[in-house]
DSSP file (Angstrom, degrees, kcal/mol; ACC not computed):
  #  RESIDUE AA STRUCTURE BP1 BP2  ACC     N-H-->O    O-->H-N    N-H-->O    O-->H-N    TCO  KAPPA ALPHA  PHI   PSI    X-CA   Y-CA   Z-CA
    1    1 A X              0   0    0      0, 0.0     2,-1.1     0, 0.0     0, 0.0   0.000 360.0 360.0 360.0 111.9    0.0    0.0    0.0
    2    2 A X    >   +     0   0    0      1,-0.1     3,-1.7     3,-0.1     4,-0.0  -0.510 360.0 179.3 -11.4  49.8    1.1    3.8   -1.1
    3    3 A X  G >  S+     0   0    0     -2,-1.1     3,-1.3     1,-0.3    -1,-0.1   0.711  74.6  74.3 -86.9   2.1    0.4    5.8    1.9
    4    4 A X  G 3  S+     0   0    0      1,-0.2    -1,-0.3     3,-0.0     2,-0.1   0.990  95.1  56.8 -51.2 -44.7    1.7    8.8    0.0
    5    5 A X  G <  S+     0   0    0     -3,-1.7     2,-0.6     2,-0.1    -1,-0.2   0.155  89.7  81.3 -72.2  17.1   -1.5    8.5   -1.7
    6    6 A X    <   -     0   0    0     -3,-1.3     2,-0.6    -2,-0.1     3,-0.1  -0.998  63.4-158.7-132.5 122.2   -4.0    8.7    1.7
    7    7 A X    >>  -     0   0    0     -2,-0.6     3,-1.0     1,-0.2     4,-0.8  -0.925   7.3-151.1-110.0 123.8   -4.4   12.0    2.5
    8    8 A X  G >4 S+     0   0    0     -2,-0.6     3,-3.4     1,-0.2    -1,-0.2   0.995  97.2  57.6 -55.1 -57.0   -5.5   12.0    6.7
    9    9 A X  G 34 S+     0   0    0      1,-0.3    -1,-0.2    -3,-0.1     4,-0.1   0.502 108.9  43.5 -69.9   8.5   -7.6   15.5    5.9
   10   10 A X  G <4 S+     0   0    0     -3,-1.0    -1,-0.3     2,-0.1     2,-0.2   0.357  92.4  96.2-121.3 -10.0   -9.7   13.8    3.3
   11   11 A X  S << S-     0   0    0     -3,-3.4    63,-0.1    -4,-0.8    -3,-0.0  -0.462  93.6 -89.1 -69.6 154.5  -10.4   10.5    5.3
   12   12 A X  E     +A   73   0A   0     61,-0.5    61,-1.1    -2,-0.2     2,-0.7  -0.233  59.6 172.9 -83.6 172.1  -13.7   10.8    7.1
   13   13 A X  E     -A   72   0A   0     59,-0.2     2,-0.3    -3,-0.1    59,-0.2  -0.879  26.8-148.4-155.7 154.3  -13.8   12.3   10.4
   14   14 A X  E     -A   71   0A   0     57,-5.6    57,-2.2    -2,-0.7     2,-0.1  -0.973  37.0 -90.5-137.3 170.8  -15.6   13.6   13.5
   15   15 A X  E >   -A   70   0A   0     -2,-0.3     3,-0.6    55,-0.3    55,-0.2  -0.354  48.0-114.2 -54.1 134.1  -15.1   16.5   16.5
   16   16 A X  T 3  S+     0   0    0     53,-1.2    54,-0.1     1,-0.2    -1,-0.1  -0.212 113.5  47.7 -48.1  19.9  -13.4   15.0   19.1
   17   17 A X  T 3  S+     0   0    0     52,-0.1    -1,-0.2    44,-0.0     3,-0.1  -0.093  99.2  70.6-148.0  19.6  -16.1   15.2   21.6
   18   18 A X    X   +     0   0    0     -3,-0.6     3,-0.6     1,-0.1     4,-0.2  -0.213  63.7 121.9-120.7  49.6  -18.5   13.9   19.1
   19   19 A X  T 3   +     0   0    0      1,-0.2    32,-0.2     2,-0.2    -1,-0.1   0.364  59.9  73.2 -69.7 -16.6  -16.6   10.3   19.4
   20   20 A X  T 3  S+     0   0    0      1,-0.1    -1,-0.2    -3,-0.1    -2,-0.1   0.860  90.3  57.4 -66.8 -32.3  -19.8    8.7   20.3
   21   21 A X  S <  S+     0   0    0     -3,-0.6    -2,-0.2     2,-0.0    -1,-0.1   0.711  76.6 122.4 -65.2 -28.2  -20.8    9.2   16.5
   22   22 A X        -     0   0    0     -4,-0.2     2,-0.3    25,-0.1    -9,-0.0  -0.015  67.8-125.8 -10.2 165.8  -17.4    6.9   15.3
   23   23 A X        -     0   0    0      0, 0.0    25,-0.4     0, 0.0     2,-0.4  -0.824  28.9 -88.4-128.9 142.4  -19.0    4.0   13.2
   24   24 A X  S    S+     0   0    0     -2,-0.3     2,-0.3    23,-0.2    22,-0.1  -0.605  78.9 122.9 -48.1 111.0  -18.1    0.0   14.3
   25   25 A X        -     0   0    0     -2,-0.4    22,-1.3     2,-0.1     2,-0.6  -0.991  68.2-113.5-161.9-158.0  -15.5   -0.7   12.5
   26   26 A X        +     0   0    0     -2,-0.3    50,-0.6    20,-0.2    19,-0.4  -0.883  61.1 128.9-110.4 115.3  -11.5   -1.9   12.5
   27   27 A X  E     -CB  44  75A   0     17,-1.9    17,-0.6    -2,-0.6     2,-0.4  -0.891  62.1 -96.5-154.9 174.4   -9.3    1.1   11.3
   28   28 A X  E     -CB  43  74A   0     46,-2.7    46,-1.6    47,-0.5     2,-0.4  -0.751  40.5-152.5 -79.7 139.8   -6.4    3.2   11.9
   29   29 A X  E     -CB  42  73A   0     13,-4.2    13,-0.7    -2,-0.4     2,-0.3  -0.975   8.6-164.6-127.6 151.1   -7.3    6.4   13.7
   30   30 A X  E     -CB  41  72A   0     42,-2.1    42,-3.7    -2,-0.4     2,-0.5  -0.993   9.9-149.5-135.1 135.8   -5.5    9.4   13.5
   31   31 A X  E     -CB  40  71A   0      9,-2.1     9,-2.0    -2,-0.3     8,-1.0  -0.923  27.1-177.5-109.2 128.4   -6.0   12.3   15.9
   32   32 A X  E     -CB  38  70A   0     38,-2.7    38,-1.5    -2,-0.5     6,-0.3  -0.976  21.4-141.0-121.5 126.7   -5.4   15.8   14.3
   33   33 A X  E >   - B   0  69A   0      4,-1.3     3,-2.2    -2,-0.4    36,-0.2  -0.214  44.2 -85.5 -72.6 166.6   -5.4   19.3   15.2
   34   34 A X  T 3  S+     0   0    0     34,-1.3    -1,-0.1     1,-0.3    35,-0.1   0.465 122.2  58.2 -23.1 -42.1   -6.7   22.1   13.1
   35   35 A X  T 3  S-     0   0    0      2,-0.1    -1,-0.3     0, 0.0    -2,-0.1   0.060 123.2 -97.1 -91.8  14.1   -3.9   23.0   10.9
   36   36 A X  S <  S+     0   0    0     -3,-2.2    -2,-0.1     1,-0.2    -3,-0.1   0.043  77.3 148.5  90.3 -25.5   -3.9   18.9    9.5
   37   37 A X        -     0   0    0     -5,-0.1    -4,-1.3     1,-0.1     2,-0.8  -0.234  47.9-130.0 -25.3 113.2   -0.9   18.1   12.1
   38   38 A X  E     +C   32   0A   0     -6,-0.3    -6,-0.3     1,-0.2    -1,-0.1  -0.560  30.6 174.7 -43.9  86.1   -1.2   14.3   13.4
   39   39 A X  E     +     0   0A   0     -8,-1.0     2,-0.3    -2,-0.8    -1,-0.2   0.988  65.0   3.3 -39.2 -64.2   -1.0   14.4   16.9
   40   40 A X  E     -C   31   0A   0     -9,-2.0    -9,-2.1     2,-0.0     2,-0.3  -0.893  57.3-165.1-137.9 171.4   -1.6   10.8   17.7
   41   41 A X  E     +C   30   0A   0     -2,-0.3     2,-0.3   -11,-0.2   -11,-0.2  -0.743  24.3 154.8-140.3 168.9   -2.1    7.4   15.4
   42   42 A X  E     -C   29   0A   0    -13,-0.7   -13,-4.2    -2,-0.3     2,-0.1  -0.782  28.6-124.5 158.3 160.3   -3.6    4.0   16.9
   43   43 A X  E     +C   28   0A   0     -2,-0.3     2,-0.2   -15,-0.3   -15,-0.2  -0.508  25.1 163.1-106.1 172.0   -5.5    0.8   15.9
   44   44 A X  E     -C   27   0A   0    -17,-0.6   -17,-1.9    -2,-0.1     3,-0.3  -0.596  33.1-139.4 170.1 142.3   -8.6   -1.0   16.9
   45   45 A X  S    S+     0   0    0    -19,-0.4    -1,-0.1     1,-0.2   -17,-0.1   0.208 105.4  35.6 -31.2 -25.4  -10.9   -3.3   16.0
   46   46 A X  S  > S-     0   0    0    -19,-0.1     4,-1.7   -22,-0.1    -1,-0.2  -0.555  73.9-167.4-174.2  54.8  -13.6   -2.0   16.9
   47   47 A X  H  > S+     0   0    0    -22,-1.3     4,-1.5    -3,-0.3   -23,-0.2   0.900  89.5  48.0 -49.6 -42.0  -13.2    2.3   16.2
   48   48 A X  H >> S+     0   0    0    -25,-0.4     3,-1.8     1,-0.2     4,-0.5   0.900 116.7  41.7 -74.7 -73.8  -16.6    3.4   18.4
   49   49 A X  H 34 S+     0   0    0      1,-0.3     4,-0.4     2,-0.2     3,-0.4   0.686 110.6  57.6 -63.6 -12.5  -15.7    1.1   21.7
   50   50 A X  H 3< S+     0   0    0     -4,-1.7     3,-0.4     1,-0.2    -1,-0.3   0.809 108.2  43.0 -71.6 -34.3  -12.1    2.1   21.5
   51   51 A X  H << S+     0   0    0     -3,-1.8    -2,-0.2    -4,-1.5    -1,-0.2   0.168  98.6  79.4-100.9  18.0  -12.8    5.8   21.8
   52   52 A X  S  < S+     0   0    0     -4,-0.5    -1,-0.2    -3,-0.4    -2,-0.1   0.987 116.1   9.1 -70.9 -49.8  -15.4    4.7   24.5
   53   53 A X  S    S+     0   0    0     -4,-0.4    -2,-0.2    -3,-0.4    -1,-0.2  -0.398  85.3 171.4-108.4  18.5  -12.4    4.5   27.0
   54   54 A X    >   -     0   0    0      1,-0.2     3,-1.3     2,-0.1     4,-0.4  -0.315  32.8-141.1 -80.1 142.2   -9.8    5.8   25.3
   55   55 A X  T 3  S+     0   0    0      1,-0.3    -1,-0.2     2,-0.1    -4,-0.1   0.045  98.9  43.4 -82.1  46.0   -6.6    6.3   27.5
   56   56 A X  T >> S+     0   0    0     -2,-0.2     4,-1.4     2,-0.0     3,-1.4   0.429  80.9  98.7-132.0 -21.9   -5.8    9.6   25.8
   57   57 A X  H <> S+     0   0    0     -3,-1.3     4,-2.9     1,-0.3    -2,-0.1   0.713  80.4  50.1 -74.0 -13.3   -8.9   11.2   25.7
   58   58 A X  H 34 S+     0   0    0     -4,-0.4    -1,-0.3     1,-0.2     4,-0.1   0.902 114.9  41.6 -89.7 -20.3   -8.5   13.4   28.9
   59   59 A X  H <4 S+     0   0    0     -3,-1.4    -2,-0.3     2,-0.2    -1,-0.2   0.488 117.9  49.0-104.9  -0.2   -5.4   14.7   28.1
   60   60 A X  H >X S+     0   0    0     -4,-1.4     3,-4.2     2,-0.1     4,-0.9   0.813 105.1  55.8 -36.9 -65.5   -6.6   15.2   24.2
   61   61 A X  T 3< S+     0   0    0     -4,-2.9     4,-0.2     1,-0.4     3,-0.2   0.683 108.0  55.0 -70.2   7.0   -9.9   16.9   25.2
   62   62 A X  T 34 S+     0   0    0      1,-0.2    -1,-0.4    -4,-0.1    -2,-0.1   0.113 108.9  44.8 -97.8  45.5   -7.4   19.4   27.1
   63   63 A X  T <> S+     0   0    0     -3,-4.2     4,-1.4     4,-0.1     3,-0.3   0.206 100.5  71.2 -99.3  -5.5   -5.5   20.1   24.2
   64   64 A X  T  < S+     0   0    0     -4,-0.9     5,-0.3     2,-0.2    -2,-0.1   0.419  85.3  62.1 -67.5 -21.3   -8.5   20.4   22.6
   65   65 A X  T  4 S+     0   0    0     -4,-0.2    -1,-0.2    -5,-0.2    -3,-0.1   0.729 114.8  38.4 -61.1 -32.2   -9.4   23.7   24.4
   66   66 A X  T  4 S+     0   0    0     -3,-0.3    -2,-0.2     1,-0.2     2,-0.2   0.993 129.1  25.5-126.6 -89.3   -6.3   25.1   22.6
   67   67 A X  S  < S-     0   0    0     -4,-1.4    -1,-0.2     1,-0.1    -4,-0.1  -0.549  84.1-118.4 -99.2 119.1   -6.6   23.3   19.1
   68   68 A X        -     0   0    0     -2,-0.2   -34,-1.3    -3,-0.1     2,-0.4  -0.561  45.2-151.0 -64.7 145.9  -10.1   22.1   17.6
   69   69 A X  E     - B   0  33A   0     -5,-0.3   -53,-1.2   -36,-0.2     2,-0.3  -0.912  19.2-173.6-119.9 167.6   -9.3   18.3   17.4
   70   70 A X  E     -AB  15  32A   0    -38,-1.5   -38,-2.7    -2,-0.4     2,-0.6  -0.996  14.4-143.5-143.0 150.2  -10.6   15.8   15.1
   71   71 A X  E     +AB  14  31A   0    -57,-2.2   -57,-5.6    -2,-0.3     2,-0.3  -0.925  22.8 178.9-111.7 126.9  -10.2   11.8   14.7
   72   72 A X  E     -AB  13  30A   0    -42,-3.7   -42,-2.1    -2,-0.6     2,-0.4  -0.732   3.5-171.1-116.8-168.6  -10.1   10.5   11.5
   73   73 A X  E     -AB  12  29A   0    -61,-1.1   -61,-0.5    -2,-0.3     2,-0.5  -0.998  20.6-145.5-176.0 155.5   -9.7    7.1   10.5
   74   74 A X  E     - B   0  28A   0    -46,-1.6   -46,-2.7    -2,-0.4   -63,-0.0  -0.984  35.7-122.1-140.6 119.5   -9.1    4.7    7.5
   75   75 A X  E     + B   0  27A   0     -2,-0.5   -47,-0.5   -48,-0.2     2,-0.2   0.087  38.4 167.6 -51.8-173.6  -10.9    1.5    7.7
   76   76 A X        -     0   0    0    -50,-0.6     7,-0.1   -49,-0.2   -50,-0.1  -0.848  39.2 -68.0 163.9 157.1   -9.1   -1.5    7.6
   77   77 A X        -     0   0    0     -2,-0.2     0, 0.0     1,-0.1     0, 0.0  -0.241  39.5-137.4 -56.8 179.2   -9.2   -5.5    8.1
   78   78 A X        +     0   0    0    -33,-0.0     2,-0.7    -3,-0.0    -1,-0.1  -0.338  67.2 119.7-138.0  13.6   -9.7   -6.5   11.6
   79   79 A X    >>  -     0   0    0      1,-0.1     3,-2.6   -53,-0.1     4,-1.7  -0.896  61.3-146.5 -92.4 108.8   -7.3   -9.0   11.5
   80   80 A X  T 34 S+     0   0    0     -2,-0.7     4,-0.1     1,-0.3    -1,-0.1   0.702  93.6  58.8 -64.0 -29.9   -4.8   -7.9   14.1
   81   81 A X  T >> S+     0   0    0      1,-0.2     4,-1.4     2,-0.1     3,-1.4   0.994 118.1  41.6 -54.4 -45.8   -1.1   -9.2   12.5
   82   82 A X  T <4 S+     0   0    0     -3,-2.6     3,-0.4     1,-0.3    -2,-0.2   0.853 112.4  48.0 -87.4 -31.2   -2.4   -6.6    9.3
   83   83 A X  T 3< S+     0   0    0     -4,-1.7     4,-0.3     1,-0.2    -1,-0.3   0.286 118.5  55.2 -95.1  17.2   -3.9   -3.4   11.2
   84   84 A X  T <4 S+     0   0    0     -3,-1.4     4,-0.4    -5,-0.5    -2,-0.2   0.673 105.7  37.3-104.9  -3.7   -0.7   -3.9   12.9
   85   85 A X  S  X S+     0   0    0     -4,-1.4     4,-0.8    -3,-0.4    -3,-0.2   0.171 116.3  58.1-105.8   5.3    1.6   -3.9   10.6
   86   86 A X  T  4 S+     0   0    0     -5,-0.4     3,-0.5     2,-0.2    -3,-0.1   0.946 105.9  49.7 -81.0 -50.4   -0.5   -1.0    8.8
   87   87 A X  T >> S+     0   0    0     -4,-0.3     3,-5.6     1,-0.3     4,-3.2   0.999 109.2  58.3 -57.5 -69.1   -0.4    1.4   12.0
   88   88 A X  H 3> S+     0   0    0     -4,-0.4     4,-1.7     1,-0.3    -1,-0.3   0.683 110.0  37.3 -16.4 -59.6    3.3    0.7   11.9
   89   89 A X  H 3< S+     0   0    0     -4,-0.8     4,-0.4    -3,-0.5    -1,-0.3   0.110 111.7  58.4-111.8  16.2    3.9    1.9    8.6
   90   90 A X  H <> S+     0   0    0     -3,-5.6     4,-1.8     2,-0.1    -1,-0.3   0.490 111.9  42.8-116.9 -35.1    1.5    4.7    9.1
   91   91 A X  H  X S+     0   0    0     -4,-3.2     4,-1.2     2,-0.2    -2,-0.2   0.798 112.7  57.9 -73.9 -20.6    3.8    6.0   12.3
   92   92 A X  H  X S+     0   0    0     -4,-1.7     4,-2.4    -5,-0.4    -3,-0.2   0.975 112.9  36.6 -57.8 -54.4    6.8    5.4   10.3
   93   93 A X  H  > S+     0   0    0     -4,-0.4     4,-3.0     2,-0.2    -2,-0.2   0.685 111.5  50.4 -11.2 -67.8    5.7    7.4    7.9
   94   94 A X  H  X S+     0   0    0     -4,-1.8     4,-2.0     1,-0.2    -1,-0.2   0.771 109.6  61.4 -78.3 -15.0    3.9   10.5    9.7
   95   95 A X  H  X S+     0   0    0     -4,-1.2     4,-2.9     2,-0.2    -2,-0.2   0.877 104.2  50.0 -79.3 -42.4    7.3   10.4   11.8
   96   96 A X  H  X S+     0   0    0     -4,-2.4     4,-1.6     2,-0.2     5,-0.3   0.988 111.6  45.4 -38.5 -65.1    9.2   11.2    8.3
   97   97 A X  H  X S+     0   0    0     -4,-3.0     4,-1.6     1,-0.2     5,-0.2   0.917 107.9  52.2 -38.4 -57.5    7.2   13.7    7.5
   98   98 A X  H >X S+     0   0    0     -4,-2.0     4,-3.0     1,-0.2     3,-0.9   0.929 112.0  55.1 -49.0 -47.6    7.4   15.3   11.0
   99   99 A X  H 3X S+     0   0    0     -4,-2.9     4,-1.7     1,-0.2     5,-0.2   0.946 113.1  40.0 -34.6 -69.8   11.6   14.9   10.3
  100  100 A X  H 3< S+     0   0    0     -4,-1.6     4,-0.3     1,-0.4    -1,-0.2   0.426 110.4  51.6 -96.7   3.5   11.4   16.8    7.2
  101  101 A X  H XX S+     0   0    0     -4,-1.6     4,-2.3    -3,-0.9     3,-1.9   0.806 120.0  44.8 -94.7 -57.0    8.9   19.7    8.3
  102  102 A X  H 3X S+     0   0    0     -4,-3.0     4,-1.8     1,-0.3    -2,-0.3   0.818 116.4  42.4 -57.1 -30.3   11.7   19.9   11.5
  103  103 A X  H 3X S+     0   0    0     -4,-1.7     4,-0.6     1,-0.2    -1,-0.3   0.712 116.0  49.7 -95.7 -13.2   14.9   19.8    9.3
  104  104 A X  H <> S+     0   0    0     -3,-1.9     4,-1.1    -4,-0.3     5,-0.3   0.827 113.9  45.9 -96.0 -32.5   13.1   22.3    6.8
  105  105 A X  H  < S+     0   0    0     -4,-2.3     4,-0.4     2,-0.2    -2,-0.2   0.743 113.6  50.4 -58.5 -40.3   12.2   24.6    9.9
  106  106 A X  H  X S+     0   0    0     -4,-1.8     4,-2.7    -5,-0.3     5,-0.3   0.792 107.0  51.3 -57.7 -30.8   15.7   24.2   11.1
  107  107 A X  H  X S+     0   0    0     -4,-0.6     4,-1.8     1,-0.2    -2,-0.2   0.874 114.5  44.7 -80.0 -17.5   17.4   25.2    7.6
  108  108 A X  H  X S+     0   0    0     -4,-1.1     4,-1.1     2,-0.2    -1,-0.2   0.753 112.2  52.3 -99.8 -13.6   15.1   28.6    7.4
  109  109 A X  H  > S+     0   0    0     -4,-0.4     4,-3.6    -5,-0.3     5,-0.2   0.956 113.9  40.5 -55.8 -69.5   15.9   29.3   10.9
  110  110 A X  H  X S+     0   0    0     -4,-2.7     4,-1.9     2,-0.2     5,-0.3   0.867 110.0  62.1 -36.4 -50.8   19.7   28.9   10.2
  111  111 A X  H  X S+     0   0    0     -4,-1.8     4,-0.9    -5,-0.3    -1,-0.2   0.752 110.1  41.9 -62.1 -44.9   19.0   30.7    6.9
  112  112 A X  H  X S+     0   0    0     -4,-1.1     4,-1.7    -3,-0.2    -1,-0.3   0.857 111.2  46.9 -95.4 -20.0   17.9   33.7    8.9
  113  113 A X  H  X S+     0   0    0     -4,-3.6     4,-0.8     2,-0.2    -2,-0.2   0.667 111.6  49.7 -56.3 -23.1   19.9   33.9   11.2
  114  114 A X  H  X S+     0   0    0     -4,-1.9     4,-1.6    -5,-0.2     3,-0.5   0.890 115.5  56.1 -70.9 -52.9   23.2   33.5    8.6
  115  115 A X  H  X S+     0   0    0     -4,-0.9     4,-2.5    -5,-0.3     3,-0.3   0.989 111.8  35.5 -68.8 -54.0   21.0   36.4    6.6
  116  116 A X  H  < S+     0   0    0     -4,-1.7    -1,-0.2     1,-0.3    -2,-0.2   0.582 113.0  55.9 -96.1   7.2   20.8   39.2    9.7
  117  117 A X  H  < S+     0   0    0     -4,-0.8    -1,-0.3    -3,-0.5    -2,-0.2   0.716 106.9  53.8 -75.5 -32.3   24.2   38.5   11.2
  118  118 A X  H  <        0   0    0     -4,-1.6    -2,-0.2    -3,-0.3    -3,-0.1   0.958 360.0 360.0 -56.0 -47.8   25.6   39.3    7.6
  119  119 A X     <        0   0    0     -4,-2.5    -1,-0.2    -5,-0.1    -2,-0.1   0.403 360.0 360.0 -52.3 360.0   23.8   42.4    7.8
């Protein structure tokens, strides 16, 4: 599977305090703030009874004061070796990205700072 090609902000999604609405099913979920960031990634079997209980959700919904959040989620088999090796390669992944947004935020830092000492 591509996951260049799965865009999170176009997977379906609800308000984070409208988690009761989740639909039964086995997916990945990705929790995102406002500006499309991934906060957090997870699995489940079972997407609506995971978020029943979920052990994040109190320290989400306060970051949620701050940041609208939203979970979205990409279905998937329910057979737990394959939405586990899916999540895997879906945190490998959003953890690249997160690299190359930091090393590209480091290099334009540097880049201004290099510029207004020259000045």
């Amino acid at each position: 599977m591509n996951l260049e090609n799965i865009k999170v902000s176009e997977l379906p999604s609800v308000y984070l305090l409208d988690k009761n609405i989740l639909p039964n099913c086995a997916a990945i979920y990705f929790v995102s703030e406002s500006k499309g960031q991934i906060i957090y990634i997870g699995r489940t079997v079972n997407l609506v009874q995971r978020w029943k209980d979920h052990h994040r959700f109190n320290q989400l919904k306060r970051f949620n004061r701050k940041n609208k959040l939203n979970i979205s989620w990409f279905t998937c088999s329910p057979d737990t070796e394959i939405i586990s090796n899916l999540e895997n390669e879906f945190i490998k992944y959003a953890l690249c990205e997160l690299r190359q947004r930091m090393l590209f935020k480091s290099k334009n830092v540097n880049t201004k700072t290099k510029t207004q000492k020259n000045t």
